[in-house]
C-alpha positions as CSV (number, residue, x, y, z in Angstrom):
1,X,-147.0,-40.7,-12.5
2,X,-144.7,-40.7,-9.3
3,X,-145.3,-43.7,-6.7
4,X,-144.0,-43.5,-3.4
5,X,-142.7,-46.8,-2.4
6,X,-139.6,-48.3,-0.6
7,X,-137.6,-48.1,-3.4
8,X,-137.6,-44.2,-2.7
9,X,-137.0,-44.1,0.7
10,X,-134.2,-46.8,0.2
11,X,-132.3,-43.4,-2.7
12,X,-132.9,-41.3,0.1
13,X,-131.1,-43.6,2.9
14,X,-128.0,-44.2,0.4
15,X,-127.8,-40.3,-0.8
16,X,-127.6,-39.6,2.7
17,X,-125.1,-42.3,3.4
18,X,-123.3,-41.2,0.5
19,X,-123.4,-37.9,2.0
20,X,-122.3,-38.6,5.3
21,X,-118.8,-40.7,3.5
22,X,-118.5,-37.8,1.3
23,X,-118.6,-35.2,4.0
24,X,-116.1,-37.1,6.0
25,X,-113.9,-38.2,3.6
26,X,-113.4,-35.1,1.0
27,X,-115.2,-32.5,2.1
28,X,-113.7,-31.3,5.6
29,X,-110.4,-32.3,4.4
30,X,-110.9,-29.6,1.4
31,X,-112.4,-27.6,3.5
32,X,-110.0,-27.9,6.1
33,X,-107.2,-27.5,3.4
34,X,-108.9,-24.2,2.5
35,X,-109.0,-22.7,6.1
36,X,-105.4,-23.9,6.6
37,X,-104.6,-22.2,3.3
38,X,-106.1,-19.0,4.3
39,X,-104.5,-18.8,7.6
40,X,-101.2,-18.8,6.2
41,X,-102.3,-16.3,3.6
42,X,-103.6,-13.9,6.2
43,X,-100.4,-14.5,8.4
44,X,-98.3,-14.4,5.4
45,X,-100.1,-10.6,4.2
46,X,-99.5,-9.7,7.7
47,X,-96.2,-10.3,7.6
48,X,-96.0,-8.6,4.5
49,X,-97.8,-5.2,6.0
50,X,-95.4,-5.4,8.9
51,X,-92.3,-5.5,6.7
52,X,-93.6,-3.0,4.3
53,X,-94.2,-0.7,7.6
54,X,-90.8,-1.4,9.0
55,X,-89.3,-0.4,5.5
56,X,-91.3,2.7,5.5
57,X,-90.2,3.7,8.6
58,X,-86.4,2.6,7.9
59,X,-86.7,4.9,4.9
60,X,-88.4,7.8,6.8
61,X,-85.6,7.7,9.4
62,X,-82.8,7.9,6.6
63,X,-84.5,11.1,4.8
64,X,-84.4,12.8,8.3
65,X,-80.6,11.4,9.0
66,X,-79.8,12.3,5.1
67,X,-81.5,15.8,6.0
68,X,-79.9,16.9,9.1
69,X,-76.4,15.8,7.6
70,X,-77.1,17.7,4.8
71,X,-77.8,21.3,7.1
72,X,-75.2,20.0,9.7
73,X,-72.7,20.1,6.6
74,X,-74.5,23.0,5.0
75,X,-73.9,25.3,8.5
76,X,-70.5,23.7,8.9
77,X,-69.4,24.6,5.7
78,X,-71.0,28.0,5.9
79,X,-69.2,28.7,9.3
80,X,-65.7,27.8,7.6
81,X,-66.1,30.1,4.8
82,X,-67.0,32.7,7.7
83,X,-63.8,31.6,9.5
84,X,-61.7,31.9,6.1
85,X,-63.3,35.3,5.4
86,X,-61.8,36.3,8.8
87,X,-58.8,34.8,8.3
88,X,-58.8,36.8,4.7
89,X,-59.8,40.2,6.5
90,X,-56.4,39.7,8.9
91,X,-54.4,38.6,6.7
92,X,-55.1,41.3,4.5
93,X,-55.2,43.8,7.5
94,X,-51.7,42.4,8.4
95,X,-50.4,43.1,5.3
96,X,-51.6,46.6,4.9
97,X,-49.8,47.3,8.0
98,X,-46.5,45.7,7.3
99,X,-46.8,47.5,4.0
100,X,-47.6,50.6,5.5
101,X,-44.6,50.6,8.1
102,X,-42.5,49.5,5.3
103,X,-43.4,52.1,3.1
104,X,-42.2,54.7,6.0
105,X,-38.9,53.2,6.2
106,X,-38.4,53.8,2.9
107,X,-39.9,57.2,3.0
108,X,-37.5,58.1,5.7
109,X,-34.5,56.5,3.6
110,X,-35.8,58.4,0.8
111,X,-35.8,61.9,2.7
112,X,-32.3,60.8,4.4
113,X,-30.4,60.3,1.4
114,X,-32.2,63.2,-0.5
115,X,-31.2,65.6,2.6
116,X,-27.3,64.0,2.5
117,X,-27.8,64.5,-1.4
118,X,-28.5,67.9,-0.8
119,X,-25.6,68.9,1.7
120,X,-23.4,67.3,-0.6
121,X,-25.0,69.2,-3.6
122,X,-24.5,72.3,-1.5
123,X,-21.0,71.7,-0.3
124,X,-20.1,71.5,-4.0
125,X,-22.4,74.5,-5.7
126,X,-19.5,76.5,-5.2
127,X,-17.0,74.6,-7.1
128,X,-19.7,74.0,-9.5
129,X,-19.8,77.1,-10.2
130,X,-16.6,78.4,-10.4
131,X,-16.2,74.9,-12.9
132,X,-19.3,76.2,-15.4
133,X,-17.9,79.7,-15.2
134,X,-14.3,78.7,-16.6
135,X,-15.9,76.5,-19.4
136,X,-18.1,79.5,-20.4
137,X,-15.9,82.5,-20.2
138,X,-13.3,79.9,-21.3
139,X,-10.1,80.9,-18.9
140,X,-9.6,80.4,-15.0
141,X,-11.2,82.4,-12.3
């Protein structure tokens, strides 16, 4: 059987005084260890959100920069073809007309030497013919 006796109260005394040197000596350095331990850990995950966030952002910014350089060169480049097709249409245009007037400048050469051809040819029929007669009949007219 159990007895209560002094013996008993004396465990109890020393477990608590055992407790008491426990508590001050290892546990609330441990546990203080631990709190210290996860306050850097929650400071060091927030620091960690807050960069991922900035990078996020960083990166969201440079899509939108990427995309507006990306139309900005798309409408630039569309505006010089625009500018070159122009620039195609008057050139071509130009040269039309030069080719044009140039073509009537040699039209008109053309008819002018055909028409002095022609007097010429006209001045001589006569002595063309006279020429073709002899060889035919074969004596002079």
């Amino acid at each position: 059987m159990i007895t209560i006796d002094y013996s008993i109260i004396a465990e109890i005394v020393g477990y608590l005084i055992l407790l008491v040197i426990l508590n001050t000596i290892l546990y609330k350095p441990i546990r203080r260890l631990l709190e210290e331990r996860a306050s850097r850990m929650s400071s060091i995950q927030g620091d960690v959100e807050k960069y991922e966030r900035n990078a996020e952002q960083l990166l969201k910014d440079f899509e939108m920069k990427l995309a507006e350089a990306r139309a900005s060169g798309q409408n630039e480049m569309e505006q010089l073809k625009q500018e070159a097709r122009e620039e195609e249409h008057q050139i071509l245009e130009a040269s039309n007309k030069e080719s044009a007037a140039r073509k009537q400048e040699l039209m008109a050469e053309l008819t002018s030497e055909i028409d002095a051809a022609r007097k010429d040819l006209t001045a001589k029929i006569e002595a063309f013919a006279v020429d073709i007669s002899q060889k035919l009949l074969g004596r002079a007219i």
